[in-house]
LUMNULO-634745 format. One record per residue: residue in one letter; x, y, z of N, C-alpha, C, CB in turn. Coordinates in steps of 0.1 Angstrom, whole numbers, padded with zeros to 4 digits, always signed. Each point is the difference from the previous one (the first is absolute). Glycine has a CB too. Layout:
N
aXYZXYZXYZXYZ
...
This chain:
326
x+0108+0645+0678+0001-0003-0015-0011+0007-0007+0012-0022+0004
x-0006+0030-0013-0014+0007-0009-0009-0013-0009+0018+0028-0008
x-0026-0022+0012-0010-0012-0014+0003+0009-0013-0026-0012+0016
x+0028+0000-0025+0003+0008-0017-0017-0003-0007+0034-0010-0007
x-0033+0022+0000-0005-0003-0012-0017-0001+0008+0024-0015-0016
x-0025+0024+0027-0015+0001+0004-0007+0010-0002+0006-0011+0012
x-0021+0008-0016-0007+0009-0002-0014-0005+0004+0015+0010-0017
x-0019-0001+0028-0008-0001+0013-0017+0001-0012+0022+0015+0028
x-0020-0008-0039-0013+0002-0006-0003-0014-0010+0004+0029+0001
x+0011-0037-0001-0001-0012-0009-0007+0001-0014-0002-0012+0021
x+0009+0025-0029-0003+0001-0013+0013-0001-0007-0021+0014+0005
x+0029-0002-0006+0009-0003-0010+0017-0009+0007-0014+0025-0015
x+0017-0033+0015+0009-0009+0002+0010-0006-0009-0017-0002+0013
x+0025+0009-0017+0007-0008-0013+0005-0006+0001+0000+0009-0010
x+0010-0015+0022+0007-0007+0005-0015-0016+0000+0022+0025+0015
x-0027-0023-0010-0012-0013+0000+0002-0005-0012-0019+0009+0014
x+0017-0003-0026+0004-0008-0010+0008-0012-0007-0006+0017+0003
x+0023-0012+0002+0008-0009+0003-0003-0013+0005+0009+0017+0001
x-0015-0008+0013-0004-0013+0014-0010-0004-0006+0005+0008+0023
x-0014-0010-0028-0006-0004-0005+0003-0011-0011-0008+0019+0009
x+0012-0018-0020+0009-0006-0009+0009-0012+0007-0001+0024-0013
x+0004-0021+0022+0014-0007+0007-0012-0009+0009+0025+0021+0002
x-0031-0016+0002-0011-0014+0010-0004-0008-0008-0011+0013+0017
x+0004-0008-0025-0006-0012-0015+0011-0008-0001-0014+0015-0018
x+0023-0014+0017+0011-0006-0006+0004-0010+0011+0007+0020-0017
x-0008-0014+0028+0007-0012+0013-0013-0006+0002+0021+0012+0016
x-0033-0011-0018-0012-0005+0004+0003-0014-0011-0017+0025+0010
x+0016-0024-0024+0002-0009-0012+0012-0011+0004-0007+0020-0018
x+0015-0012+0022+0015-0013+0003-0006-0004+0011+0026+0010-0006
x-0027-0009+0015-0004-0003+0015-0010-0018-0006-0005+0037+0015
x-0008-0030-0020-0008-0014-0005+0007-0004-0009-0022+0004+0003
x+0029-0002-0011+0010-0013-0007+0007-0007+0007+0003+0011-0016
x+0005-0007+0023+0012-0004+0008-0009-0010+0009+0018+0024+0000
x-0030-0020+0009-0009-0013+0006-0006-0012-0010-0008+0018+0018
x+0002-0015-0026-0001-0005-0011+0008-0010-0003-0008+0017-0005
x+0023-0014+0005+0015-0009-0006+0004-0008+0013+0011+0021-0018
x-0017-0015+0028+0004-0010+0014-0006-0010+0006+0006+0017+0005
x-0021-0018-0018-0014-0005+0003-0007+0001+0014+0008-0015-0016
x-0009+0031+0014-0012+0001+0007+0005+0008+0011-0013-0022-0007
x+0026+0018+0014+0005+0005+0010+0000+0021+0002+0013-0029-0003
x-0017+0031+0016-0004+0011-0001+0007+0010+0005-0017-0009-0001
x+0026+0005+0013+0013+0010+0004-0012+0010+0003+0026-0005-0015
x-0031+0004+0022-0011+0009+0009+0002+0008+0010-0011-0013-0003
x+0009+0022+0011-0001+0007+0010-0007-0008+0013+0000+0019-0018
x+0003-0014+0033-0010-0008+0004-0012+0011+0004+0017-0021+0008
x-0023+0016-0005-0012+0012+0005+0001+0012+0012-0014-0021-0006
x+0025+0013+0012+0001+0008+0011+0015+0009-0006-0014-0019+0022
x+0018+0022-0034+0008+0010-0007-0010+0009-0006+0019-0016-0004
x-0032+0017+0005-0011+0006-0010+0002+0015+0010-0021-0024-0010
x+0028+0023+0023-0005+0011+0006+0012+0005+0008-0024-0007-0001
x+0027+0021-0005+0016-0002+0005+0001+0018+0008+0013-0020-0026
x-0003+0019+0034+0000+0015+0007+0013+0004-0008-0011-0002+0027
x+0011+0016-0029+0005+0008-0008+0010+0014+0008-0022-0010-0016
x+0035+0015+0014+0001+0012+0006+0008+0008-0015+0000-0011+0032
x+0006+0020-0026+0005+0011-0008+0013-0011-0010-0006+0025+0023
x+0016-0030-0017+0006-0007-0005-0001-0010-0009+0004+0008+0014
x-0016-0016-0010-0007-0012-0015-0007+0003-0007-0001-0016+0009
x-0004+0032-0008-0011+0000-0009+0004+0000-0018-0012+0016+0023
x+0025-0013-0026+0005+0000-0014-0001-0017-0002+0019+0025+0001
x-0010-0031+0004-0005-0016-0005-0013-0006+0006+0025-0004-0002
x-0032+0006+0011-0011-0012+0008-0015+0009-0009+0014-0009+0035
x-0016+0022-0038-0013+0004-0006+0000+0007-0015-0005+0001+0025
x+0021+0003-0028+0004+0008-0014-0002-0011-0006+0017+0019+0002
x-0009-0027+0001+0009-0009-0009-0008-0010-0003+0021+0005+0008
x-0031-0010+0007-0010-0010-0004-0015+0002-0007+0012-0009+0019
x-0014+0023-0021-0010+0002-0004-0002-0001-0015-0002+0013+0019
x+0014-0015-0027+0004-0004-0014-0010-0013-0002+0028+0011-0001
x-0026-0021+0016-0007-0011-0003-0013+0000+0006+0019-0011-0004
x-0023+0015+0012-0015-0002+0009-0003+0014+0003+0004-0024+0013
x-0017+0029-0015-0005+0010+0009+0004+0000+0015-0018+0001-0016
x+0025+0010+0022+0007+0003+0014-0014+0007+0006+0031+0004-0006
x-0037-0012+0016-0006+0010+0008+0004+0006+0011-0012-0009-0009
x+0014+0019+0015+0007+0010+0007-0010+0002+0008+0016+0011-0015
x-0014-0018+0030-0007+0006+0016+0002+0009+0009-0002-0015-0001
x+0006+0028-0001+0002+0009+0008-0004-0001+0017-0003+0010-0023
x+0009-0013+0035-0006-0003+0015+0006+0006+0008-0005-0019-0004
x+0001+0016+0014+0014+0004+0015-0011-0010+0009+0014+0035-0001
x-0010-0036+0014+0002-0010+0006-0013+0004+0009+0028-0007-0003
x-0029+0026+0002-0005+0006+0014-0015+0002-0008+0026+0016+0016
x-0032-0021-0033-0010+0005-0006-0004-0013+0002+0004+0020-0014
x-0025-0020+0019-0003-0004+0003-0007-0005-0015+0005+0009+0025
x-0009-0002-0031-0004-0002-0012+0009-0011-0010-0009+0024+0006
x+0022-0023-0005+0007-0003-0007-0001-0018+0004+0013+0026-0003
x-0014-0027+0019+0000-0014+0002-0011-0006-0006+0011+0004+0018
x-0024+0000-0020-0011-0005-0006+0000-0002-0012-0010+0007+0013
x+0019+0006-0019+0003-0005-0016+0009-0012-0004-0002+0024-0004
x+0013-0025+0013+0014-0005-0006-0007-0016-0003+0024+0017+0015
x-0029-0020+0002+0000-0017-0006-0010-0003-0010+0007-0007+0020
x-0018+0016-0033-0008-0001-0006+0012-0002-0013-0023+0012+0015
x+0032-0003-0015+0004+0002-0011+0013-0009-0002-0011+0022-0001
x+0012-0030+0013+0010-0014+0004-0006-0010-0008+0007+0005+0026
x-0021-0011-0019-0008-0004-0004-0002+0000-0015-0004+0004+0021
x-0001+0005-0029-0001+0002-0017+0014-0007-0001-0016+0025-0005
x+0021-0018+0006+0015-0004-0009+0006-0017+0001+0008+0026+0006
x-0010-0032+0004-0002-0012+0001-0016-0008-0013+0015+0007+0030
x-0021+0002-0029-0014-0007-0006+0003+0003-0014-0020+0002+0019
x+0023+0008-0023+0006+0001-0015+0006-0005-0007-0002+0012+0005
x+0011-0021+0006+0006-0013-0008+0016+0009-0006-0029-0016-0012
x+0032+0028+0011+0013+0005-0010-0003+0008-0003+0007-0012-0009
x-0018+0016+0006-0003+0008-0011+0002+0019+0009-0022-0025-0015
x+0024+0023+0023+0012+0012+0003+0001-0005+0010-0003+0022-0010
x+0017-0010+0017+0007-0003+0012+0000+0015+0006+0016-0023-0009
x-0019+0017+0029-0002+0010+0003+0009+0004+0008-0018-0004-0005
x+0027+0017+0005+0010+0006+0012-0006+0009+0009+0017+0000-0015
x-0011-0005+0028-0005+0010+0012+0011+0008+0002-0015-0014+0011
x+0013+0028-0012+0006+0009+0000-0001+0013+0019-0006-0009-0033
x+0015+0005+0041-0005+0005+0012+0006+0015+0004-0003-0026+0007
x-0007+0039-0010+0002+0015+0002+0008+0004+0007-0017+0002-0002
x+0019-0012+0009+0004+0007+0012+0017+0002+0000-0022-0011+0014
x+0028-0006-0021+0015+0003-0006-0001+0002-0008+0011-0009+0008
x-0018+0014-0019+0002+0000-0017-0010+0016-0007+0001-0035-0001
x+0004+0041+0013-0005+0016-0006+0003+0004-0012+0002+0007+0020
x+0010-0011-0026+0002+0007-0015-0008-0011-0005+0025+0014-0004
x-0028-0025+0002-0009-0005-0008-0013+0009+0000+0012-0023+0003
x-0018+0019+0007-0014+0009+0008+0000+0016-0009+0002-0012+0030
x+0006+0017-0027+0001+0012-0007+0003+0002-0018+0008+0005+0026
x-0003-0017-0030+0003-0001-0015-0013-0008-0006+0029+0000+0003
x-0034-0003+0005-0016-0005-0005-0011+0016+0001+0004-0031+0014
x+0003+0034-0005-0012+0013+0003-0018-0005+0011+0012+0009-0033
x-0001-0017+0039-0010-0008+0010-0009+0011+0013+0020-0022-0003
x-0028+0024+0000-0005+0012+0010-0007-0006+0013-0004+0016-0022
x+0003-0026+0024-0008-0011+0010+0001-0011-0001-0014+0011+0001
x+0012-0019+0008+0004-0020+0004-0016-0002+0005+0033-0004+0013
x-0037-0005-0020+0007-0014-0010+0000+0010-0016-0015-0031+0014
x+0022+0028-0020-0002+0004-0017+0007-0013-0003+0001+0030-0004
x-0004-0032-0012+0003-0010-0008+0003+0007-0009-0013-0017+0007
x+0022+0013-0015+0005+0002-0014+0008-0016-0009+0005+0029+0012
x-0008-0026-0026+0005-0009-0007+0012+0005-0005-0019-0009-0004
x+0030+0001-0005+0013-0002-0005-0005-0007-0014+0016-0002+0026
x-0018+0007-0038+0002-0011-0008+0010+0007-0013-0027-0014+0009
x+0037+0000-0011+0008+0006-0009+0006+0014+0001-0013-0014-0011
x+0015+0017+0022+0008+0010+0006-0010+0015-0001+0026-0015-0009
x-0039+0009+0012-0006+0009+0001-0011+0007+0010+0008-0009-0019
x-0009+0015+0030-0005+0003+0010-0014+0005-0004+0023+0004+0012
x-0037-0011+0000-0011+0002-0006-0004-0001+0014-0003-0008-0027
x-0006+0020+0032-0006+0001+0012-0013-0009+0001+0010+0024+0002
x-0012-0030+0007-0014-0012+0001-0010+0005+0007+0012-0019+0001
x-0009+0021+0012-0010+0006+0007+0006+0005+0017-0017-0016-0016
x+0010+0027+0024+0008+0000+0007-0014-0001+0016+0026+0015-0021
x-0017-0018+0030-0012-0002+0014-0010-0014-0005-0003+0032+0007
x-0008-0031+0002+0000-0012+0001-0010-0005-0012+0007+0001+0026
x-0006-0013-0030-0012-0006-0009-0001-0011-0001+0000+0014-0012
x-0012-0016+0008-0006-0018+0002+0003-0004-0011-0020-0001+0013
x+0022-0018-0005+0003-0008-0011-0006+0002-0015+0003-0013+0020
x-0014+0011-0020-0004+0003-0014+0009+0013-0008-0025-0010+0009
x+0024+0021-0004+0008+0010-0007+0010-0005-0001-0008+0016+0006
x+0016-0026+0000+0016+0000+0002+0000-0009-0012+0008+0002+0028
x-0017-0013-0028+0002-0008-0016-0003+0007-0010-0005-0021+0007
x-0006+0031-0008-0004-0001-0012+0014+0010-0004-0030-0005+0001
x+0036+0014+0006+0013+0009-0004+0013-0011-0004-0008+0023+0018
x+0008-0036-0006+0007-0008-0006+0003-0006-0017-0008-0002+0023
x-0008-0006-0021-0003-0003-0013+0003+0011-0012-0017-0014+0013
x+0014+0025-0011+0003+0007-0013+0017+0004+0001-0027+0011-0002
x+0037-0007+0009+0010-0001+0002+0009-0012-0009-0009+0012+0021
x+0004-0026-0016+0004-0012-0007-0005+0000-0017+0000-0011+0026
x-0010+0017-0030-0006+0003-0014+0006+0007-0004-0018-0001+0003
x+0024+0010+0006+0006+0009-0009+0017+0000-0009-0019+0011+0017
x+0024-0023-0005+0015-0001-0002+0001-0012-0010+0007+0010+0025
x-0019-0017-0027+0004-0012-0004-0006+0002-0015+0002-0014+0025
x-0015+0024-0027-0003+0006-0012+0017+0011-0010-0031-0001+0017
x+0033+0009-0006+0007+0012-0005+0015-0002-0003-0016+0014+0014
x+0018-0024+0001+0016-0001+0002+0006-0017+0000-0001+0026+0017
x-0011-0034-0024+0005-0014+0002+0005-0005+0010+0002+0003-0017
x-0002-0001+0033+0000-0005+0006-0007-0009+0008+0010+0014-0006
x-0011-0027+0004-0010-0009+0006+0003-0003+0013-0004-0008-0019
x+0015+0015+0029-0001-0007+0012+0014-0011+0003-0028+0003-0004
x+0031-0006+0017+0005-0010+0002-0007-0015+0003+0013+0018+0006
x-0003-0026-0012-0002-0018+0002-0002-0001+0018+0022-0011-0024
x-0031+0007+0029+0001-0006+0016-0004-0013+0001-0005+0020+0011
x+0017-0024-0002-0001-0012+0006-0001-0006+0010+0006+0001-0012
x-0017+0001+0019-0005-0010+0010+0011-0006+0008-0018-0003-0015
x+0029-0008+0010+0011-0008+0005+0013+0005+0001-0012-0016-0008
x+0013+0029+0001+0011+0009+0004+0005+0004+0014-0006+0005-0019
x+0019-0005+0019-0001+0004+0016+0004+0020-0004+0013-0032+0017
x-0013+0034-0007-0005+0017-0003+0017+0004+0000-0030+0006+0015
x+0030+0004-0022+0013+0009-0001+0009-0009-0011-0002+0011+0027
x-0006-0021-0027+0016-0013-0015-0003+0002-0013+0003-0025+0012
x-0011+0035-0016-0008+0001-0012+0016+0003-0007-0030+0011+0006
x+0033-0016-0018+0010+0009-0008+0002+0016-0007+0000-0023-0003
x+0003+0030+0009-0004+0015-0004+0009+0003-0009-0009+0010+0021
x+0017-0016-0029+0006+0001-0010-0007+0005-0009+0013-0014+0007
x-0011+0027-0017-0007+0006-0009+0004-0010-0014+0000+0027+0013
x-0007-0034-0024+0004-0006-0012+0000+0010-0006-0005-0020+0000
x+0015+0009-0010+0003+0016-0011-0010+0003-0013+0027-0004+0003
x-0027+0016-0005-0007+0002-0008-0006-0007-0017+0011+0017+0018
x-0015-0021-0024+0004-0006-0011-0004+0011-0009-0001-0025+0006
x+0008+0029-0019+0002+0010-0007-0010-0004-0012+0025+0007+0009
x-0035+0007-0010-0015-0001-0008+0009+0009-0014-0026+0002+0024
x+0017-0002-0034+0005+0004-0013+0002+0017+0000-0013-0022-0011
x+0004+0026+0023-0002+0017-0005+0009+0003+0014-0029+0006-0015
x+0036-0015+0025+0005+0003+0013+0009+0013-0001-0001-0024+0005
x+0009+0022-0016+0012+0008-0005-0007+0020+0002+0012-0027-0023
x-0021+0025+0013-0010+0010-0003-0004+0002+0010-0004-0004-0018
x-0007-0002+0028-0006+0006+0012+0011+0008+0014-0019-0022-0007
x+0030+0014+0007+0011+0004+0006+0004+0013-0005+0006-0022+0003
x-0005+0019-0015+0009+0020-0002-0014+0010-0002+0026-0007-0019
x-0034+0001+0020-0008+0013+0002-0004+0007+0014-0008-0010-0020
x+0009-0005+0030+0003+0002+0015+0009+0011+0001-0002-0024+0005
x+0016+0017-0008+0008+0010-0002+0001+0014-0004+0005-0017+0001
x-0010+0020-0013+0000+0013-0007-0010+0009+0012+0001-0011-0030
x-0011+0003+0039-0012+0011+0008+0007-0001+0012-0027-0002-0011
x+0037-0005+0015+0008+0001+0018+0009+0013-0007+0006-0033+0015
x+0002+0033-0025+0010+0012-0008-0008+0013-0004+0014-0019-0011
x-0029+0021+0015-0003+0010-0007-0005+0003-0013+0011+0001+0014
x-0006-0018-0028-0004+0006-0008-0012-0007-0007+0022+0010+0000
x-0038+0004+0004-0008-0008-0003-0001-0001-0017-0010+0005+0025
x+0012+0003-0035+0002-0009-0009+0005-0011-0004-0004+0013+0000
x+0016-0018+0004+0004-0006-0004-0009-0017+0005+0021+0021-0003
x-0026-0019+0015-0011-0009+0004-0010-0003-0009+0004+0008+0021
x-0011+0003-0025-0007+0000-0007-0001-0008-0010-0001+0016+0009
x+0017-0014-0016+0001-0004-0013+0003-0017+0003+0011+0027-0012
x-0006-0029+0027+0003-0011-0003-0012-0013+0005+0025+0014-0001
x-0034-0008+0005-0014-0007+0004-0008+0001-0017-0002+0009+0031
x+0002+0002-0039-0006-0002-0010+0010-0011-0010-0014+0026+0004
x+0026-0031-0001+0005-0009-0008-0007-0012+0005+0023+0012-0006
x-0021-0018+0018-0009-0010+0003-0017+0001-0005+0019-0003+0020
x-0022+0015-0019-0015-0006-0008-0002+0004-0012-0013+0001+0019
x+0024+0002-0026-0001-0005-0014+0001-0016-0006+0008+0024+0001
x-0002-0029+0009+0004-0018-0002-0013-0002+0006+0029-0006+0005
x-0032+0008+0007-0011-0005+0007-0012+0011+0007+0018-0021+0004
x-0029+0018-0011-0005+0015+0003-0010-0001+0013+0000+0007-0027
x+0002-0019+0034-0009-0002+0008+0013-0001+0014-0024-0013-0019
x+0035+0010+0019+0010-0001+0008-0009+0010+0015+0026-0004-0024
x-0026+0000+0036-0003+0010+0007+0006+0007+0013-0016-0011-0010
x+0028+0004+0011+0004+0012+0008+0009+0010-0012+0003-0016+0028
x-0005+0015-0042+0010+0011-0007-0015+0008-0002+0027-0013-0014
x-0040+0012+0013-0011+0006-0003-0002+0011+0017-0010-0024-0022
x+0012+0017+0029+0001+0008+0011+0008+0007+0006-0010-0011+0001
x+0024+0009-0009+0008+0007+0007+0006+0011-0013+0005-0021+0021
x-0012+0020-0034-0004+0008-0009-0009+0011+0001+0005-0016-0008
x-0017+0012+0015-0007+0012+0004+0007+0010+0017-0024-0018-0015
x+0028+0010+0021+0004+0006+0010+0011+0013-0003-0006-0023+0011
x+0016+0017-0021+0012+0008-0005-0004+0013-0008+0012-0023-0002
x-0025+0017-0010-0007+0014-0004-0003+0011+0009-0010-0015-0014
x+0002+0009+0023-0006+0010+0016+0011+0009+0003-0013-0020+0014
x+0021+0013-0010+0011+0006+0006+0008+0009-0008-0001-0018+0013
x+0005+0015-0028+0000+0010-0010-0006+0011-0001+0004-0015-0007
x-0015+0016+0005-0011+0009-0006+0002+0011+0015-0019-0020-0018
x+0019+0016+0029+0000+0010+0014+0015+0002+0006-0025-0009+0007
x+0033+0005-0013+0016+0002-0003-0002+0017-0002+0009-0027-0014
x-0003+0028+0026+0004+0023-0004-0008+0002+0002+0011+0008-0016
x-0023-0010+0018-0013+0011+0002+0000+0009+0014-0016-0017-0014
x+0012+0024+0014+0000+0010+0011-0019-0004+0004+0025+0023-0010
x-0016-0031+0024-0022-0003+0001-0007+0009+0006+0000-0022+0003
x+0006+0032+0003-0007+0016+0003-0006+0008-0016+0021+0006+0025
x-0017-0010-0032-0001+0007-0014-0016-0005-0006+0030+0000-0005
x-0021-0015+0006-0011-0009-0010-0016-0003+0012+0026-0018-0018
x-0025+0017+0032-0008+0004+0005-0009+0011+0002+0012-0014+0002
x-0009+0021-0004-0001+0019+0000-0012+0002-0014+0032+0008+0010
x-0021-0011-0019-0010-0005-0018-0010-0007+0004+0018-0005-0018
x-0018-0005+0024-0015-0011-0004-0009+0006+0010+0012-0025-0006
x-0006+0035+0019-0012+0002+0008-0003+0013-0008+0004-0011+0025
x+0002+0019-0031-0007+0013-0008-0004-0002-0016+0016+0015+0017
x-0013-0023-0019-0005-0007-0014-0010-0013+0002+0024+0008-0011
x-0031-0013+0013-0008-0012+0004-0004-0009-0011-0008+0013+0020
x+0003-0003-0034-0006-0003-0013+0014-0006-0004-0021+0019-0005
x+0033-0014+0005+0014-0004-0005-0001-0015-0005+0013+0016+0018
x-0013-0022-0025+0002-0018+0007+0015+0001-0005-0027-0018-0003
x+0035+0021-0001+0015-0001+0003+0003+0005+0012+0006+0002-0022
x-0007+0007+0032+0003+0004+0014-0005-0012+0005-0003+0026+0000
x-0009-0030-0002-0005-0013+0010+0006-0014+0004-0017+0010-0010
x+0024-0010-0006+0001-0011-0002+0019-0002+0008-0022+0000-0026
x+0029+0014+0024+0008+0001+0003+0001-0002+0022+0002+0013-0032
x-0011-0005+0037-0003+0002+0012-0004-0016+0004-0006+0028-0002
x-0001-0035-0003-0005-0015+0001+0014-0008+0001-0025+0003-0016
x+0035-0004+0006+0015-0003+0000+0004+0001+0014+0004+0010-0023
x-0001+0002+0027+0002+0004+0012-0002-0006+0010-0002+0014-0007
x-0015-0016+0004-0009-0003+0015+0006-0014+0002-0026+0014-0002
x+0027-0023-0010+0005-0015+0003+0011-0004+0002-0014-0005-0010
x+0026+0014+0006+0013+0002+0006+0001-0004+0013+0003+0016-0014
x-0007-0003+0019+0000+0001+0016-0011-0007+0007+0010+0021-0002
x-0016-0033-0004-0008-0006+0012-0012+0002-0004+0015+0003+0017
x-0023+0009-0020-0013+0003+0000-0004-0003-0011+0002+0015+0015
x-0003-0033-0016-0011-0002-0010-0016+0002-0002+0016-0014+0002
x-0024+0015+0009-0012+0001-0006-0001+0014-0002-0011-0021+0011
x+0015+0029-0002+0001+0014-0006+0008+0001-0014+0000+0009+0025
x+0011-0018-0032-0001+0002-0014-0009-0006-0008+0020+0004+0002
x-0023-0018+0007-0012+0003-0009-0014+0002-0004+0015-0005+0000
x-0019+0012+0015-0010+0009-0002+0002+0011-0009-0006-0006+0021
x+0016+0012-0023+0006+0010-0006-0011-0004-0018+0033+0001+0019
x-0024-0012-0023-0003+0000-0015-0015-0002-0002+0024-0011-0005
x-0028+0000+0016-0015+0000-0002-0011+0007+0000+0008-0012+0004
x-0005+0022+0003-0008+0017-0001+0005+0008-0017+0004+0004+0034
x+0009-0007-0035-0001+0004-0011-0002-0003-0010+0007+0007+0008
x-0010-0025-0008-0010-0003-0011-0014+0005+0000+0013-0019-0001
x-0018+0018+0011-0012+0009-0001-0001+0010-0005-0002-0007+0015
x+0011+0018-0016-0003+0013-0005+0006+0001-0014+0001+0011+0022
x+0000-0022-0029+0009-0001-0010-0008-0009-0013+0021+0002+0018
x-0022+0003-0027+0001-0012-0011+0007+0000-0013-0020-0002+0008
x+0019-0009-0017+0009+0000-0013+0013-0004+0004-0012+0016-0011
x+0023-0014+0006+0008+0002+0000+0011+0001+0012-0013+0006-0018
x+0009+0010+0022+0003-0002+0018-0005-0012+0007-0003+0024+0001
x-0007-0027-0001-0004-0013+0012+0004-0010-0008-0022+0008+0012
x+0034-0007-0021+0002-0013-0002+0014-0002+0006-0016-0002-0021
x+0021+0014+0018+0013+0001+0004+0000-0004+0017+0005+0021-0020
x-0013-0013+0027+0000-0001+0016-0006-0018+0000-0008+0033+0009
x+0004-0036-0012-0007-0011-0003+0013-0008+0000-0024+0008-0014
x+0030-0006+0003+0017-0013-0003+0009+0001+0011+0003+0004-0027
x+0000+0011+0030+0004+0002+0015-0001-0007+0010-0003+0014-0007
x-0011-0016+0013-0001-0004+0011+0001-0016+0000-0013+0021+0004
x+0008-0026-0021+0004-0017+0001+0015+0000+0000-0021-0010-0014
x+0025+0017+0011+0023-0002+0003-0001+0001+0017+0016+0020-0025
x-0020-0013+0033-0003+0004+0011-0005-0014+0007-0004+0026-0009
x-0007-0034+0005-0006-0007+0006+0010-0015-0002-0026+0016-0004
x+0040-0018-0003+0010-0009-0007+0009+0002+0013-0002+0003-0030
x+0008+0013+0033+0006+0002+0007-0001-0008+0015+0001+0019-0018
x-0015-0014+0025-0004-0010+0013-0001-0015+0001-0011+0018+0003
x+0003-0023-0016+0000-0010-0001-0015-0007-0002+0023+0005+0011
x-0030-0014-0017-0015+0002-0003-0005-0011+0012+0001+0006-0029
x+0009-0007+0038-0003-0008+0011-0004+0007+0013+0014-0014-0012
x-0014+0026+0010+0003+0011+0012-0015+0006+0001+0028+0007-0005
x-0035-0008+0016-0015+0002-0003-0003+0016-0001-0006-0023+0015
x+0016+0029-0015-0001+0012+0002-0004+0004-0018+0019+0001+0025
x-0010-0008-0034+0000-0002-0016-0014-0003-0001+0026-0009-0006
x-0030-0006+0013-0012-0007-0001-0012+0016+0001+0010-0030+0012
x-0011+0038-0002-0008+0011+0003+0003+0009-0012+0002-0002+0026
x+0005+0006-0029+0002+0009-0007-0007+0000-0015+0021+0001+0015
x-0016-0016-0022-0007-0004-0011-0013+0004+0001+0014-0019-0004
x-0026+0012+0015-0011+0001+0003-0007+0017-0002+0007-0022+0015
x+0002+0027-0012-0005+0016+0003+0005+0004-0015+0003+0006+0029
x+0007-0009-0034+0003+0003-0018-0012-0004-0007+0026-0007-0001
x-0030-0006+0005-0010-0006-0011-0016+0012-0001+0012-0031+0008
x-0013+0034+0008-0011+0006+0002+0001+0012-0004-0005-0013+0015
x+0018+0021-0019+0008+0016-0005-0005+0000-0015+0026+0001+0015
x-0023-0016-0020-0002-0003-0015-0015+0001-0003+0022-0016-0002
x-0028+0005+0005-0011-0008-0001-0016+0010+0002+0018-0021+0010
C-alpha cells in the first residue's frame, strides 16, 4: 500500500492540514462524549500501544491512525542484532508514555515496499507518521536518553502543531476490545471553507486555495491550519512553472540578486532542503540593506510559517537571522 501524502523532509504537507483540523475535532468530541458518560474512558489497553504492521494494514493501522496519535514506525528483521536491543526499549517507552503515541513494528524482511517507500537504507531505523505525515527519527542504534528526548519533541510537536494529544489507556481493558470506530466529525464554522480549499490544492487549483484560506482569515485571522495552509499554497504558487535549472543557474551567477535568491530559497524548501533555503536568505541578509533586506527578511519569516515555529531547524535559523540583523 503506498503511504499518501508523505514527505520524508516533513516540510510542505498540505494534506496534514485537513488531518490536522479533523484530529482537533475528534480529540474535542472524544472528551465530551467521556465527560457525558461521567468520566468513562473507552480506553485502549496498553498492550494495544504496540502493534506489528505489514504492507496491507499500513493504510488503516498507521495512515489512518496517525490523524489521532503520533505513529512511531520500527523498522527490524529478526536476523539484526541491533534491532533486538532497540525494539524492547522502544516497547518499553510506548507503554511509559501512557498514549501519547503508538508504536508499529514494521519487519524488512516481508514488507520491502514499505522499507523502500521510507527510503530505509539500514535496520534498526525509526520513523514517525503524524497526521499523514512521514518524519525520519533516527537510524542504528541509540541510547535511551536520545530516544526520549526525540520522543519528547515528536509528542510537542503533534500536540502543539496538529492537536493531537494521544490516546485514552486503560489499565482494565482487555487488549484488542478497544472500539476503533472513527466518531463523526462535528462541523466547525469555517469547515465548509477549509474543505474546499483542500479541495481546490488536491485539483491543482492553487489559487483558488488561496482565495479560499484568505476567506477564513478574514473572519478569523488567527484560524491556524487556514494560516498554514495559506502560506504553504502561496509557496507552491510562486514556484509553480519555474524551471529550477534556470532559477538556480540566476542565483548562482547573480548572488547580489535578492529576487534570484529569494526565488532559488522557494525552491530549496519545496524540495526538502530547508536549511540550505534558509541559509540561502540569511547570507543574503548580510549582504543587503534597506529595503532589499527587508524584503529577503519578510521572505524568510513566510518561510519560517511554512515549517512550522516548532521545528528546531526554524528555532536555528531565527538565531543566525537575529545575529545577520543585529
Amino acid at each position: 500500500m503506498q503511504p499518501r501524502n508523505m514527505s520524508m523532509s516533513g516540510v510542505v504537507d498540505l494534506a496534514a492540514v485537513k488531518a490536522a483540523q479533523e484530529a482537533k475535532a475528534k480529540a474535542e468530541q472524544a472528551r465530551a462524549q467521556a465527560a457525558r458518560q461521567g468520566g468513562g474512558t473507552g480506553g485502549v489497553s496498553p498492550a494495544d500501544l504496540v502493534i506489528d504492521v505489514d504492507e496491507a494494514g499500513f493504510e488503516q493501522e498507521v495512515l489512518q491512525r496517525s490523524a489521532e496519535v503520533p505513529v512511531v514506525i520500527d523498522f527490524w528483521a529478526e536476523w539484526c542484532q541491533p534491532c533486538k536491543q532497540l525494539s524492547p526499549v522502544l516497547e518499553r517507552l510506548a507503554v511509559e508514555y501512557n498514549g501519547r503515541f503508538l508504536l508499529a513494528r514494521i519487519d524488512v524482511d516481508a514488507n520491502q515496499m514499505l522499507m523502500q517507500q521510507f527510503g530505509v537504507q539500514g535496520i534498526p531505523a525509526v520513523f514517525a507518521v503524524v497526521a499523514g505525515q512521514a518524519l525520519p527519527l533516527f537510524q542504528g542504534a541509540a541510547g535511551e536518553e536520545q530516544i526520549r528526548q526525540t520522543l519528547d519533541q515528536l509528542v510537542q510537536v503533534a500536540e502543539q502543531r496538529f492537536g493531537l494529544t494521544g490516546l485514552t489507556v486503560d489499565p482494565d481493558a482487555d487488549p484488542g476490545a478497544a472500539d476503533q470506530t472513527t466518531p463523526a466529525v462535528p462541523v466547525g464554522p469555517y469547515d465548509a471553507l477549509l474543505e474546499a480549499a483542500v479541495q481546490a490544492l488536491d485539483a491543482g487549483d492553487l489559487g483558488g486555495a488561496v482565495r479560499a484560506y484568505k476567506n477564513v482569515l478574514n473572519d478569523d485571522p488567527g484560524n491556524p491550519e487556514a494560516k498554514l495552509g495559506l502560506a504553504q499554497a502561496e509557496l507552491l504558487q510562486r514556484v509553480e512553472g519555474a524551471d529550477p535549472q534556470q532559477v538556480r543557474k540566476e542565483a548562482a551567477d547573480r548572488p547580489d540578486d535578492v529576487q534570484a535568491q529569494i526565488a532559488a530559497a522557494d525552491l530549496d524548501l519545496v524540495g526538502g532542503h530547508v536549511e540550505d533555503a534558509f541559509g540561502r536568505l540569511i547570507d543574503t541578509v548580510r549582504r543587503t540593506a534597506g529595503a532589499d533586506r527587508d524584503s529577503v527578511r519578510l521572505r524568510l519569516l513566510e518561510l519560517f510559517e511554512v515549517v512550522g515555529a516548532e521545528d528546531p531547524r526554524v528555532a536555528a535559523a531565527r538565531r543566525a537571522l537575529a545575529r545577520a540583523l543585529f
